[in-house]
C-alpha positions in Angstrom: -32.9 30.1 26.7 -35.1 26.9 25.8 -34.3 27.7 22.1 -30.6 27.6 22.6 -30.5 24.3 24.8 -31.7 22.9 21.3 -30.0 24.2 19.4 -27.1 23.5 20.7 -27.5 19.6 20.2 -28.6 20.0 16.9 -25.6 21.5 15.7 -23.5 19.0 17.2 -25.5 15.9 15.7 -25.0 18.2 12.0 -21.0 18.5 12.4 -21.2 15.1 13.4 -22.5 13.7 10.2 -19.8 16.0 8.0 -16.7 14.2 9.4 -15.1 11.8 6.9 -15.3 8.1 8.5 -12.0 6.5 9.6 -9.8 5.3 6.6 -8.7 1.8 6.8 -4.7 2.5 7.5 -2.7 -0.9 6.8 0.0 -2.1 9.9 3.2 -0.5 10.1 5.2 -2.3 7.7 6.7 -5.8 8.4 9.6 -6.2 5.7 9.7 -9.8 7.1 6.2 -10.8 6.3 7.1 -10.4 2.9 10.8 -11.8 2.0 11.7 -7.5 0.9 14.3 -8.4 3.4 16.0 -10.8 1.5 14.8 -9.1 -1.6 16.8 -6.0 -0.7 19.3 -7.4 -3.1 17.2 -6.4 -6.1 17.7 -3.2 -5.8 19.7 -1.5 -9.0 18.5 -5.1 -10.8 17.0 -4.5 -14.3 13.1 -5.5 -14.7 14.8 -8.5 -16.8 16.5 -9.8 -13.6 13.8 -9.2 -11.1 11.5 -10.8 -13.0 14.1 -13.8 -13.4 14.3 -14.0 -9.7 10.7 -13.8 -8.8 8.8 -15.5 -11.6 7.8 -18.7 -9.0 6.2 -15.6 -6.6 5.0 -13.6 -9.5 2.9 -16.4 -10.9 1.3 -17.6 -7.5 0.4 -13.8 -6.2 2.5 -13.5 -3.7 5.1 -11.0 -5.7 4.0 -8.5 -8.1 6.8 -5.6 -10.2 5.4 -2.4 -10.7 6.3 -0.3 -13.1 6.1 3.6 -12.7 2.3 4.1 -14.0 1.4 0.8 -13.4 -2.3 0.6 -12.0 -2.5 -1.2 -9.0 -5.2 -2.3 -6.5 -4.9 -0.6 -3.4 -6.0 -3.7 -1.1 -3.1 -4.0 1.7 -1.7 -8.0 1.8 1.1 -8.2 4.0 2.4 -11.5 2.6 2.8 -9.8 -0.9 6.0 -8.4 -2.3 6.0 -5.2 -4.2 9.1 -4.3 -6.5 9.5 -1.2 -7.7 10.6 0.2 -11.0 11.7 3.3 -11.9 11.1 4.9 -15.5 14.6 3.0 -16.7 13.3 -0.5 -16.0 15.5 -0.3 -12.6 14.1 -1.6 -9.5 14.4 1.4 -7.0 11.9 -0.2 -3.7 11.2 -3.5 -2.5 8.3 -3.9 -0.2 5.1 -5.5 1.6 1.5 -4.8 0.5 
């Protein structure tokens, strides 16, 4: 019986150590934070038109237009506009991160 009542910790502390820490989940969305409430109106725009519209926000950071295999950096900045294209140039999504 001594045996088991070690055991018995021991396995707990070793499933313990096998769970995946907790990922870093970004806030429900706030389409406010953003402007992709105003920027709703983008959507069907061509990638010519968006990028018209949001060069100012572009060129400070605080807008970015993704293309379909664009590689992006997955940090979560609520202030930041995404606009996405679909493989026609046609922006499809507008919204925070």
């Amino acid at each position: 019986m001594l045996r088991l009542s070690f055991a018995a910790p021991l396995l707990a502390l070793s499933l313990a150590a096998c769970t995946p820490p907790p990922q870093d989940v970004p806030p429900a969305e706030d389409l406010e934070a953003c402007g992709a409430v105003e920027s709703q109106a983008l959507l069907g725009a061509t990638k010519a038109e968006a990028e018209a519209a949001l060069a100012a926000r572009v060129a400070d950071g605080t807008a970015r237009i993704l293309e379909p295999d664009a590689i992006i950096t997955e940090e979560f900045m609520a202030g930041r506009l995404n606009v996405l294209l679909d493989e026609a140039g046609v922006v499809t999504r507008v919204s925070c991160g």
